[in-house]
VOGU-3710 file (C-alpha; in Angstrom, 3 decimals, decimal comma):
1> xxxxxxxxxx> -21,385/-6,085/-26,038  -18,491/-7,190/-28,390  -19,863/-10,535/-28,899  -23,760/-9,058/-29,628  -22,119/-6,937/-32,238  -20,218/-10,338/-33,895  -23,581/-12,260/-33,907  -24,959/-9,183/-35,746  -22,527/-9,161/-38,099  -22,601/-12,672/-38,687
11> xxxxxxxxxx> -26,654/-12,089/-39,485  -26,204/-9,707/-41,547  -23,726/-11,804/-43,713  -26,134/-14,265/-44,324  -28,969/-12,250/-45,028  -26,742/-10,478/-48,209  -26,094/-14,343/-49,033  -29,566/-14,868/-49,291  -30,794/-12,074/-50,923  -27,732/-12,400/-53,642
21> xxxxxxxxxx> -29,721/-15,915/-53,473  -32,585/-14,323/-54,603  -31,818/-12,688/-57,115  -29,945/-15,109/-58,825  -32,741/-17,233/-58,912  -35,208/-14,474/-60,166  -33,289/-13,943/-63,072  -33,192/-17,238/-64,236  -36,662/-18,790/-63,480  -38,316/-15,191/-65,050
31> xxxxxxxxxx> -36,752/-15,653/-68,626  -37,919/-19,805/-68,335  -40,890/-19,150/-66,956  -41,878/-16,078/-69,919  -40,798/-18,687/-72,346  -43,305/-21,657/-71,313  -45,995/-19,339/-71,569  -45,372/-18,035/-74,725  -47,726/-20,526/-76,308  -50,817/-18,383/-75,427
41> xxxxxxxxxx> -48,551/-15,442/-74,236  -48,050/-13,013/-77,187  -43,920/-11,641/-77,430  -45,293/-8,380/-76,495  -46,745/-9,288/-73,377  -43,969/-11,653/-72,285  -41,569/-8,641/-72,707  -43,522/-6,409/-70,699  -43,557/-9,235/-68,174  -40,003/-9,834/-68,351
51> xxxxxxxxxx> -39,075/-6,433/-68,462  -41,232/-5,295/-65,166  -40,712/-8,491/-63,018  -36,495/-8,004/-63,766  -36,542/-4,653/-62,911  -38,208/-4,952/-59,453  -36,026/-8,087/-58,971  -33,533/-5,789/-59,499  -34,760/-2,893/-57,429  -35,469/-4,868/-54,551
61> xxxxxxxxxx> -32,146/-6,128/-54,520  -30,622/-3,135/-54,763  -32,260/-1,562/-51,710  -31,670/-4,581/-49,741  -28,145/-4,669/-50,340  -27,401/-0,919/-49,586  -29,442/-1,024/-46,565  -27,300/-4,043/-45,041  -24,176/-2,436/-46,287  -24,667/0,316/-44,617
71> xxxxxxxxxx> -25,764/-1,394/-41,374  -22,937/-3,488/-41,489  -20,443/-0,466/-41,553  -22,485/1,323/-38,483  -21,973/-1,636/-37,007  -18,594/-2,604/-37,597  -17,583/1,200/-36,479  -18,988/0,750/-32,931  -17,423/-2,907/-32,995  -14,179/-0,909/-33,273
81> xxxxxxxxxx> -15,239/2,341/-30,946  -16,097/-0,452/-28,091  -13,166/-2,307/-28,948  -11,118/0,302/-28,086  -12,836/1,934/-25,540  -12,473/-1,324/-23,757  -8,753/-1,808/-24,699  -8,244/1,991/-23,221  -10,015/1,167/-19,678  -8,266/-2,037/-19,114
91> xxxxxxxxxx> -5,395/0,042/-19,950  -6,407/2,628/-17,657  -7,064/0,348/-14,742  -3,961/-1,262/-14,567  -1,863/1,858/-14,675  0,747/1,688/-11,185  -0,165/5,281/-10,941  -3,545/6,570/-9,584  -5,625/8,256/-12,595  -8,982/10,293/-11,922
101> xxxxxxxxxx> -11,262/11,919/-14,589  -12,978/14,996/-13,737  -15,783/16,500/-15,538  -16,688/20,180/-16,191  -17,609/20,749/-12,664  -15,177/19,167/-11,002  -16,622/15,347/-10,164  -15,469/12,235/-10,604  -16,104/10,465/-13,534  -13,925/8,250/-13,355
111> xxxxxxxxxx> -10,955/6,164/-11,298  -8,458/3,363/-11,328  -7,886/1,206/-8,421  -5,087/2,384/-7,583  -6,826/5,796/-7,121  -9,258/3,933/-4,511  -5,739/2,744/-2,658  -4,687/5,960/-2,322  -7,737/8,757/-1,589  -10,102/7,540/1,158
121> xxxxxxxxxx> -14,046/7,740/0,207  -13,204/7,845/-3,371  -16,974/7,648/-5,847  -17,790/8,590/-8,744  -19,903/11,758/-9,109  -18,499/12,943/-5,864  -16,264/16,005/-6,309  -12,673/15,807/-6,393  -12,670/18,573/-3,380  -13,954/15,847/-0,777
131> xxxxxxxxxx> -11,873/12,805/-1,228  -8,648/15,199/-1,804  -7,795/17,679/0,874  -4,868/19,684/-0,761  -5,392/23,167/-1,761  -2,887/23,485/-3,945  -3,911/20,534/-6,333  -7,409/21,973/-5,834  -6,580/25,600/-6,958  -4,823/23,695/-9,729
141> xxxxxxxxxx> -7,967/22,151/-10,861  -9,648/24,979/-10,855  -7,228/26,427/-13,427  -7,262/23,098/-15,332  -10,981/23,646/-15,418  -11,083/26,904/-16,985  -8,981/26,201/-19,972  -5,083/26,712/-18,231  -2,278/24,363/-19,534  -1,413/21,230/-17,271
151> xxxxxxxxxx> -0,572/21,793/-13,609  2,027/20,139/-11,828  1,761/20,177/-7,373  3,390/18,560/-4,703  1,258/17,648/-1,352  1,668/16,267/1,540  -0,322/14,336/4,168  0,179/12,749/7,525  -2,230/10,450/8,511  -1,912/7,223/8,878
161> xxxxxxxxxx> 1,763/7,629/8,102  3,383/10,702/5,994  3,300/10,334/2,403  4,610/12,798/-0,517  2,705/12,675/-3,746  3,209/15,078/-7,235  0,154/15,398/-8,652  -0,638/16,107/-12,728  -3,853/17,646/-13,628  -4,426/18,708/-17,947
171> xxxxxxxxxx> -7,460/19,780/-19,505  -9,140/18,075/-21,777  -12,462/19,007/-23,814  -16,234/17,977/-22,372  -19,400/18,951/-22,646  -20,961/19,765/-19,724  -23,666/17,007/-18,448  -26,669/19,927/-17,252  -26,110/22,202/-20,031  -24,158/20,731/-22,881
181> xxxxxxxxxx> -22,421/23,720/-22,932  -18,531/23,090/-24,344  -16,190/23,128/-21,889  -12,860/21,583/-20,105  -12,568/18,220/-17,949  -9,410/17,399/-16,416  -7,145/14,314/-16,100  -5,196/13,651/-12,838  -2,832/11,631/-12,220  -1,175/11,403/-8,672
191> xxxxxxxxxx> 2,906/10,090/-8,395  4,417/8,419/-5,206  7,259/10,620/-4,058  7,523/8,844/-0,896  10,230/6,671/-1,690  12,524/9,669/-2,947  11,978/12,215/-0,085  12,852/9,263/2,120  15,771/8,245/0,856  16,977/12,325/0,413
201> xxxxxxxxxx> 15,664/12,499/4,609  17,613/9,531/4,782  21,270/10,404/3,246  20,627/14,033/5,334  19,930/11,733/8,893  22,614/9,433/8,711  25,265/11,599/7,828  23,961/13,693/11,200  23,831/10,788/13,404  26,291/9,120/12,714
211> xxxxxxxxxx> 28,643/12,272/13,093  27,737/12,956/16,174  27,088/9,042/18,015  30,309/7,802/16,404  32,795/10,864/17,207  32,460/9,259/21,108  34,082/5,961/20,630  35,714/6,979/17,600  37,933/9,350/20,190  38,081/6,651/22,338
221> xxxxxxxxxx> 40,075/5,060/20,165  42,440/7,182/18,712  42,915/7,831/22,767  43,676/4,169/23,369  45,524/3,760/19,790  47,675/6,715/20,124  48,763/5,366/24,222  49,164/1,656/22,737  51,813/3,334/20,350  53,344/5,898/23,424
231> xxxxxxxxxx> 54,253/5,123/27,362  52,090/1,774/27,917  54,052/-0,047/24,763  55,829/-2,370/27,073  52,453/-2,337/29,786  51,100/-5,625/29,130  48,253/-5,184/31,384  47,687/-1,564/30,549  47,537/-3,361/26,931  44,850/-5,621/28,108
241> xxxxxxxxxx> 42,762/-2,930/29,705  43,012/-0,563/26,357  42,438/-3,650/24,165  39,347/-4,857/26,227  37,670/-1,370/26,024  38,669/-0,613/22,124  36,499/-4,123/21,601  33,962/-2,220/23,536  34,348/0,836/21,865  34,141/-1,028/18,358
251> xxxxxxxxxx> 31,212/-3,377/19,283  29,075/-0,282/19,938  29,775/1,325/16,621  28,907/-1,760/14,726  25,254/-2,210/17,160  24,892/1,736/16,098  25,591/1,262/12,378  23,420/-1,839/12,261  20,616/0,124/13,757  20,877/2,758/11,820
261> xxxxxxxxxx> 20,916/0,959/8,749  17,984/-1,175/9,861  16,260/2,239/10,891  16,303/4,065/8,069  15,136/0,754/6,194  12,162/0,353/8,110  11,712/4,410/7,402  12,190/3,853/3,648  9,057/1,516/3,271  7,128/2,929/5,871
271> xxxxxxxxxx> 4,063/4,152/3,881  3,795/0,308/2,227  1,589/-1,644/4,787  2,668/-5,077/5,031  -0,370/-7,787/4,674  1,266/-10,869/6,081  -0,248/-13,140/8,691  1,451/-13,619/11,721  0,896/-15,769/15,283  1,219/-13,542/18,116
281> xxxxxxxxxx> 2,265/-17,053/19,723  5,081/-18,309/17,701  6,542/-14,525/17,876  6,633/-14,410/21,068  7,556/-17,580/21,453  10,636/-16,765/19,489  11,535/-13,708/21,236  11,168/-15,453/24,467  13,602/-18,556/22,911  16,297/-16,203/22,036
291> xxxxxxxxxx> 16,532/-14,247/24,975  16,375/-16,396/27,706  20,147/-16,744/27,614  20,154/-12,759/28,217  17,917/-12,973/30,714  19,458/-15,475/32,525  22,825/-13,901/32,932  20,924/-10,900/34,334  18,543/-13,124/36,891  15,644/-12,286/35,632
301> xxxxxxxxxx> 12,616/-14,377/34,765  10,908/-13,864/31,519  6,943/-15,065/31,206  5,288/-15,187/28,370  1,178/-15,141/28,478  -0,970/-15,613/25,300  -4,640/-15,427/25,959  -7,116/-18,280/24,927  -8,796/-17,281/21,381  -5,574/-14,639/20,358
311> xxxxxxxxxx> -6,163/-13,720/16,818  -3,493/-13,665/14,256  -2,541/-9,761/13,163  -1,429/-8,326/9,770  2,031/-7,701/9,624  5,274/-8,599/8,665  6,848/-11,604/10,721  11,075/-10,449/11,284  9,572/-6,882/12,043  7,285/-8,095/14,548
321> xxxxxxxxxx> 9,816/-10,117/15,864  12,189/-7,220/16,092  9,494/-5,104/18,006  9,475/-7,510/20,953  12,578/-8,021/20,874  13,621/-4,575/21,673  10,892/-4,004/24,116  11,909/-7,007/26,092  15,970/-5,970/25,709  15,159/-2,852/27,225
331> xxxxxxxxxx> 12,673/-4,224/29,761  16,295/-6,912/30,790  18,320/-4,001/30,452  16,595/-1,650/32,817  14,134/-3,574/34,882  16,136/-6,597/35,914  15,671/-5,491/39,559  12,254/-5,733/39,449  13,260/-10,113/38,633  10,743/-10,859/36,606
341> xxxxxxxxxx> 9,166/-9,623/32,855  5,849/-10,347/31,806  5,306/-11,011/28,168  1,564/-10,287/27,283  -0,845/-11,272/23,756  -4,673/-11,398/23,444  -7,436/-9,489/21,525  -7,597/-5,595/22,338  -10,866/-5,609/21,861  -14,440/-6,715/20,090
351> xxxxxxxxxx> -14,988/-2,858/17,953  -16,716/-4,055/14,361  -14,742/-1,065/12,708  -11,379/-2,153/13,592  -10,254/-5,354/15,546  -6,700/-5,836/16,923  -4,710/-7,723/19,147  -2,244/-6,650/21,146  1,405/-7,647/22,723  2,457/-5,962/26,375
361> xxxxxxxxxx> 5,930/-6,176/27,833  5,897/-5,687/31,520  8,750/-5,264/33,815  8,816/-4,691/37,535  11,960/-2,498/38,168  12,376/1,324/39,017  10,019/2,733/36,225  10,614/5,500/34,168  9,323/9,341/35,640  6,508/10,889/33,847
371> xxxxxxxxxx> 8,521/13,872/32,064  10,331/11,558/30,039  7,792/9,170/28,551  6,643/11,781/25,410  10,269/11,858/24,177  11,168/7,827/25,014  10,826/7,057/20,757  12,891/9,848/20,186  16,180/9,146/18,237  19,279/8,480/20,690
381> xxxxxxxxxx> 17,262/10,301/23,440  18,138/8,450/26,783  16,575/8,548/30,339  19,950/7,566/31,984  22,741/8,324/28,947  26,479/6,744/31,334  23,758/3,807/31,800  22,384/3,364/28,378  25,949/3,651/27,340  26,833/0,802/29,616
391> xxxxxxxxxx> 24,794/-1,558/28,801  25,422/-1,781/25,486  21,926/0,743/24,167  22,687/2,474/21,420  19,128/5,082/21,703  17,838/3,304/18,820  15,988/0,645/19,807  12,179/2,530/20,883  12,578/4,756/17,438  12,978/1,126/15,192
401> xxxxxxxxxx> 10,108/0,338/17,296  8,023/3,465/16,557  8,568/3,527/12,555  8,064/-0,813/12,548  4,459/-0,038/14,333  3,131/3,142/11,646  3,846/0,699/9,271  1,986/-1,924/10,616  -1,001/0,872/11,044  -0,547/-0,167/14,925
411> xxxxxxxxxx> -0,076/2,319/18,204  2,097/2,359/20,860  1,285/2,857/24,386  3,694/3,374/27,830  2,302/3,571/31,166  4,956/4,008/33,826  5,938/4,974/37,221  9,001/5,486/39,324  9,273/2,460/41,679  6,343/0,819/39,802
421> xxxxxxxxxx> 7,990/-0,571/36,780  6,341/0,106/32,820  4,374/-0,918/30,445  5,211/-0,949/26,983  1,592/-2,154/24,805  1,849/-2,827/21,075  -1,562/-2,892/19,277  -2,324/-4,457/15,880  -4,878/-4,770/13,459  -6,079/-8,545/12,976
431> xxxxxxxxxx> -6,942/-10,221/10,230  -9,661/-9,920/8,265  -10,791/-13,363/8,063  -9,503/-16,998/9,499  -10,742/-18,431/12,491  -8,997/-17,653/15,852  -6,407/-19,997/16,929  -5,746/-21,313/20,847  -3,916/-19,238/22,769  -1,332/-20,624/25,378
441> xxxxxxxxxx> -1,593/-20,462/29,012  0,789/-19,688/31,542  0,499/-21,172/34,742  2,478/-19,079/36,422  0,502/-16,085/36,216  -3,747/-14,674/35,493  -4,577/-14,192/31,839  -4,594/-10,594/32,064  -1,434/-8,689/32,939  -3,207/-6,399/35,010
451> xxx> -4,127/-9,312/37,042  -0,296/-10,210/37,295  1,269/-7,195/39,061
//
């Protein structure tokens, strides 16, 4: 549109050249041309000639030029108007915030993208009441819409993962599309509070947690400190004892201040989806690399099975990694009698609305009873707490697990029995595009792990 307008202008420019052309030329050639023809011409006919053919020189000109003129300046105002307009949308569309326009009755005129990021279905002439599902910010355009000043609301929503958002609605004048009648829009625009309420949740958590999981070893070793100092003094293998257990004692606070810290990092980016690409095969690969040493001391055999044609997932690689990795820690930890763990990877399934792949970690100890798997992700909860405690768990591990998956838009599954080992089944979305890449087969056990028990 800008560049019509500029080849307009540039038109009209030279048609003002050429009529200024014109008239030059018209009042020179008119006085020569009255003068060669004033040899059978009388003076008073020349005049008249002169005088009429000047004059509508003249007039002509003078309408030409006004009319252009003021063509030009129409012109050269909507030049500017679109300009603008132009300048405010690009503007408008890369704001970090989301930004709706409303009209008179409540629909959408208009929306960034990072409005179609944030509110599913999102269209314009749709009203704001079916893409937004808060009836407070609803009430508050309703107010908006009748003339009230600017509203300010915080919601809340859950799904996929629990988000906080403040949202700003102000009035601002419209005529209504049916009946032209005057009449109030609104502007929205919608703030992240995520971050914030997570890192208040956060401070309130830690403080809790770690009050109550560090006063245990904490006590532990003041105990051991305070006997050091008394009665076993000269006890040099009452020292050795104490001093073995305090490094106990101390290892476990550092493993539950690491996970802690690595928890509520995971929780403070939870609502950001990661879109990385990451091979199920190298993870899993990893994980099996770094704890076969583990696994070893404990005599227990890890396999790892990834199914021909295993599409990559979207994700973030270290978090992956760490989801894995705890499932097959616990699955060493507490099924080691069962002397084997199966490590699991394929494609979940062939649904057009959402394809995923999935990792299982399968161990073939005691199992877990049925009353306890609802609460197994559960911060610090423990089936067995004197064993957990013993083997180095700090009740962590299945929670990191939990908040890595939401944010990876994934789901968790655990089937288990008592005698029958469990099943712990991560599921991922894939990526979009990309073409799948060879799986790897084990030889020592079927494709499918249901085929391996």
């Amino acid at each position: 549109m800008i560049e019509r307008q500029i080849v307009e202008f540039e038109g009209l420019a030279r048609r003002i050249r050429v009529a200024d052309a014109l008239w030059s030329i018209g009042f020179v050639l008119v006085p020569l041309v009255a003068a060669s023809c004033l040899h059978w011409i009388t003076p008073e006919v020349s005049a008249v000639i002169f005088f009429f053919v000047s004059a509508g020189l003249y007039a002509r000109y003078v309408l030409i030029r006004r009319d252009l003129s003021n063509k030009a300046a129409e012109l050269g105002q909507s030049h500017d108007e679109g300009l603008s307009r132009a300048t405010a949308e690009a503007l408008i569309e890369r704001l970090p915030d989301p930004l709706l326009l409303l009209d008179t009755e409540g629909r959408i005129m208009f929306s960034n993208a990072a409005a179609g990021g944030l509110l599913v279905g999102l269209a314009p002439r749709r009203h704001i009441a079916a893409v937004l599902r808060a009836p407070g910010v609803l009430e508050a355009v309703e107010l908006v819409l009748k003339g009230n000043p600017p509203q300010s609301v915080e919601y809340s929503h859950l799904v996929p993962v629990e988000r906080h958002i403040q949202a700003y609605v102000a009035p601002i004048p419209l005529k209504s599309d049916e009946t032209h009648a005057e009449g109030y829009g609104a502007i929205m625009v919608l703030h992240e509070l995520t971050a914030q309420k997570r890192l208040e949740q956060m401070r309130v958590d830690f403080v809790a947690n770690a009050s109550h999981e560090l006063r245990t070893p904490l006590t532990s070793l003041s105990g051991f400190i305070e006997t050091l100092r008394g009665h076993a003094r000269d006890d040099a293998a009452a020292r050795e004892r104490f001093l073995e257990t305090m490094h106990d004692q101390a290892s476990r606070m550092r493993r539950l201040i690491e996970d802690l810290l690595s928890l509520s990092r995971i929780e403070l980016n939870e609502h950001v989806r990661p879109e990385g690409r990451v091979s199920l095969t190298s993870v899993l690969r990893d994980v099996a690399d770094s704890l076969a040493p583990l696994a070893a001391t404990r005599r227990v055999k890890l396999e790892t099975v990834v199914e021909p044609g295993t599409i990559d997932v979207v994700g973030a690689r270290d978090e992956l990694i760490q989801v894995v990795q705890n499932l097959v820690d616990n699955a060493i930890k507490y099924g080691a009698n069962g002397g084997r763990i199966v490590i699991t990877a394929g494609n979940a399934g062939d649904s057009e609305a959402r394809k995923s792949s999935f990792v299982s970690v399968r161990d073939f100890g005691e199992g877990i009873a049925r009353e306890h798997i609802p609460r197994l992700t559960e911060r610090f909860y423990r089936v067995d707490v004197q064993r957990s405690r013993q083997t180095g768990g700090t009740g962590l591990g299945l929670a990191i697990v939990k908040h890595i998956i939401n944010r990876h838009r994934g789901t968790l599954s655990i089937e288990s029995a008592s005698g029958e080992g469990s099943t712990f089944t991560v599921i991922l979305p894939q990526v979009e595009e990309g073409l799948p890449e060879k799986g790897i087969e084990s030889t020592s056990i079927a494709p499918r792990l249901a085929q391996s028990a």
